[in-house]
Backbone as JSON, one array per atom type, in Angstrom:
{
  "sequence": "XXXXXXXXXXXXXXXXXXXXXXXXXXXXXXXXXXXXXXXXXXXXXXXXXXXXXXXXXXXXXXXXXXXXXXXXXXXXX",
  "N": [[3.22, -56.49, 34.0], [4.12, -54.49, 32.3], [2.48, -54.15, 30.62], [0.0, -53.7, 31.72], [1.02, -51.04, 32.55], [0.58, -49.87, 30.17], [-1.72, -49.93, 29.06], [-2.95, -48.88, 31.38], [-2.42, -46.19, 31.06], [-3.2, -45.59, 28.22], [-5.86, -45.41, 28.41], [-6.36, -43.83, 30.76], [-5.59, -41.47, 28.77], [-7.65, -41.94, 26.6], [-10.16, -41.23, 28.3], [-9.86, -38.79, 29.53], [-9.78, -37.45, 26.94], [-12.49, -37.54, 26.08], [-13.73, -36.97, 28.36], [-13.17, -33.93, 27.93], [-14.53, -33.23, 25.21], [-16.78, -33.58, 26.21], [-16.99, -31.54, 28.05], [-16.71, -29.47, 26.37], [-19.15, -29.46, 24.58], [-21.39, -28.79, 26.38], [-19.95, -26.34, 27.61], [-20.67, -24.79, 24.36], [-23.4, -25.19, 24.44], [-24.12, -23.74, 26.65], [-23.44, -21.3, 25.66], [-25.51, -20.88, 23.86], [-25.16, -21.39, 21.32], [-26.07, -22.81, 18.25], [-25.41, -24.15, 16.11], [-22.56, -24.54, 16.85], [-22.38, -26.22, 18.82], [-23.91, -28.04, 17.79], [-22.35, -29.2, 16.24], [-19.72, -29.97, 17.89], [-21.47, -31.54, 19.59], [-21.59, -33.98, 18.02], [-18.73, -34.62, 17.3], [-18.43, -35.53, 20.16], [-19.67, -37.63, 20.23], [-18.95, -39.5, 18.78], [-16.05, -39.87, 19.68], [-16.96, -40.88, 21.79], [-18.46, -43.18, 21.63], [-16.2, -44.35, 20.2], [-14.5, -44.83, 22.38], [-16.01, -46.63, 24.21], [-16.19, -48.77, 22.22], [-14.09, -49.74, 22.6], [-13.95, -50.61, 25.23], [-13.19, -48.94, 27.43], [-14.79, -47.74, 28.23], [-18.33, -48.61, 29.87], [-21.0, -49.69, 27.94], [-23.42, -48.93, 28.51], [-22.67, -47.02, 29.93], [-21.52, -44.99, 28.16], [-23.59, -44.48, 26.28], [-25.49, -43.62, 28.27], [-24.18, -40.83, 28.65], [-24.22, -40.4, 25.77], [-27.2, -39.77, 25.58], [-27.92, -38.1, 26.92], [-26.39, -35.95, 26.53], [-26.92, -35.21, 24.07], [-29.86, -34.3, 24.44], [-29.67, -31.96, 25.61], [-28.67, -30.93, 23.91], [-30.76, -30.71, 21.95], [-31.91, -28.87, 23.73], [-32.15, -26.54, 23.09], [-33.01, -25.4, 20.17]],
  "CA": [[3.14, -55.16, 34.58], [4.43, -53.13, 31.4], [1.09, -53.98, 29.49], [-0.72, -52.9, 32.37], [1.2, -49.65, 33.0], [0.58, -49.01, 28.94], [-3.26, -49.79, 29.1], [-3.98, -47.96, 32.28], [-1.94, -44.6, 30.19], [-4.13, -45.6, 27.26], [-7.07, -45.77, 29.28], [-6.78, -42.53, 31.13], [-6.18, -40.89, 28.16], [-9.28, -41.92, 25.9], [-10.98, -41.05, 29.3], [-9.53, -37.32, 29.31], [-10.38, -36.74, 25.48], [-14.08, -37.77, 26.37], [-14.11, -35.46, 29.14], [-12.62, -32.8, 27.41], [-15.53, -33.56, 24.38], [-18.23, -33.55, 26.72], [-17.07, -30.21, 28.43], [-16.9, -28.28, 24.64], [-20.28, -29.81, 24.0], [-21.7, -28.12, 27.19], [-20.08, -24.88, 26.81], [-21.61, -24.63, 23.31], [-24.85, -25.05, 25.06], [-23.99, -22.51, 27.41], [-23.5, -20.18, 25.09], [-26.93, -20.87, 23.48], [-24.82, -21.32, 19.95], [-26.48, -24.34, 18.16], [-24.39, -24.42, 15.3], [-21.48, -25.04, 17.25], [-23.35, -27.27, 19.91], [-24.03, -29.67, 17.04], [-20.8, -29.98, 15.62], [-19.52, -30.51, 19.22], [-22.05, -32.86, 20.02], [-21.35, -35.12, 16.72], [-17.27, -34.88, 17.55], [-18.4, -36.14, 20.94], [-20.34, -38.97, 19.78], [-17.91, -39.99, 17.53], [-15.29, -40.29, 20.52], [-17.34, -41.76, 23.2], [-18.54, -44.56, 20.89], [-14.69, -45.13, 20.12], [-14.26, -45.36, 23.76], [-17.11, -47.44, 24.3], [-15.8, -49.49, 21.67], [-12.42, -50.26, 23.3], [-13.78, -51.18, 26.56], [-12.91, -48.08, 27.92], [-16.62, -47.42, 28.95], [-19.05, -49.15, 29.56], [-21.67, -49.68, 26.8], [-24.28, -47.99, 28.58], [-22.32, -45.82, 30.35], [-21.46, -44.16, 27.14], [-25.17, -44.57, 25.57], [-26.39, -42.68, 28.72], [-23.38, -39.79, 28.13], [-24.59, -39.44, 24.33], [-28.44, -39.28, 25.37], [-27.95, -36.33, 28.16], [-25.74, -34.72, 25.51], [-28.02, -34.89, 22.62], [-30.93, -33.77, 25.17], [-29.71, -30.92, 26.2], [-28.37, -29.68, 22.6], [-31.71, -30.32, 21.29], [-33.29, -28.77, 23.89], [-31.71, -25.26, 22.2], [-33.94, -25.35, 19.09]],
  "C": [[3.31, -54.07, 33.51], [3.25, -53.52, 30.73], [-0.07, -53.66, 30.29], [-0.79, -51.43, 32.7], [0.75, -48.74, 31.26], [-1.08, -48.81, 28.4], [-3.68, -48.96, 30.05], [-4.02, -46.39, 31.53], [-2.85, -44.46, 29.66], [-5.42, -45.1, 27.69], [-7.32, -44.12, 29.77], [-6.66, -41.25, 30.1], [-7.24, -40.48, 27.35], [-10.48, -40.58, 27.09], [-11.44, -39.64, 29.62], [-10.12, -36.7, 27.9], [-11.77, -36.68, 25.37], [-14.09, -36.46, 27.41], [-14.01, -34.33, 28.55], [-13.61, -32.57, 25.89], [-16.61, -32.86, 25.01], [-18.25, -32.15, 27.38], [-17.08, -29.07, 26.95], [-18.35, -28.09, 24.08], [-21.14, -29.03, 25.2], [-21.36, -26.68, 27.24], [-20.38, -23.97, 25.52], [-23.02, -24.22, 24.16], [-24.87, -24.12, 25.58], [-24.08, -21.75, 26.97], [-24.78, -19.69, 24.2], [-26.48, -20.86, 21.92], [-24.97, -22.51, 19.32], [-25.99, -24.43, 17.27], [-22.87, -25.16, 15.72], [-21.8, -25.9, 18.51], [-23.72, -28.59, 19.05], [-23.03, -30.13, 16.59], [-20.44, -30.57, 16.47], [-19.75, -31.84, 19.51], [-21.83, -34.02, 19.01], [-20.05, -35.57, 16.32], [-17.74, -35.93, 19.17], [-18.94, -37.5, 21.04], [-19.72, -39.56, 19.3], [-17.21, -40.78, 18.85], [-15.84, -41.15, 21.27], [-17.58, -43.14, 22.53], [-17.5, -45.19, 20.52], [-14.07, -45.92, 21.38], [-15.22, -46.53, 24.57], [-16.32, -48.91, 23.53], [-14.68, -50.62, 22.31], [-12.63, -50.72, 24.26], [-13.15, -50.12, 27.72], [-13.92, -47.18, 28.85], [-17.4, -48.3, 28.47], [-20.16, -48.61, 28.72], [-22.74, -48.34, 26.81], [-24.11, -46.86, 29.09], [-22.15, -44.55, 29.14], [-22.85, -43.91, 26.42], [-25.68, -43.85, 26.4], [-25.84, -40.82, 28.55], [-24.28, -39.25, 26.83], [-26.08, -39.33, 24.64], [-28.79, -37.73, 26.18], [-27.23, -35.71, 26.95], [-26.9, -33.87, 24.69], [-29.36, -33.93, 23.53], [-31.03, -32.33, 25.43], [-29.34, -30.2, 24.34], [-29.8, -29.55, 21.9], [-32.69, -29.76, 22.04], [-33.19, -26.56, 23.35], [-32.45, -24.78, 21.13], [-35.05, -26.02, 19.11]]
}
């Protein structure tokens, strides 16, 4: 039970830092500022693929995350 209660923690935090990625990378966009829309998007990639990594998301779940990302930042320039 304590290596469950310390993975689920784990777990919902990765989960939060992804969210919290993917909303920075969207309000970039929003703002129509592609300088800071790519950085964003290339911190968020970073993470989700960590989380991906871990088993924290699934493979493709995260692979479809970074293609809507990327989509929308490149559809800016």
């Amino acid at each position: 039970m304590r290596q469950t209660e310390k993975k689920r923690a784990r777990n919902t935090a990765t989960k939060s830092h992804v969210k919290t990625r993917i909303k920075r990378v969207l309000s970039a966009v929003e703002g129509k500022n592609v300088d800071a829309s790519k950085e964003e998007l290339f911190t968020a990639i970073k993470v989700i693929d960590k989380a991906a990594a871990k088993g924290v998301l699934h493979k493709n779940n995260a692979a479809r995350k970074v293609s809507r990302l990327t989509k929308k930042v490149n559809s800016l320039s």
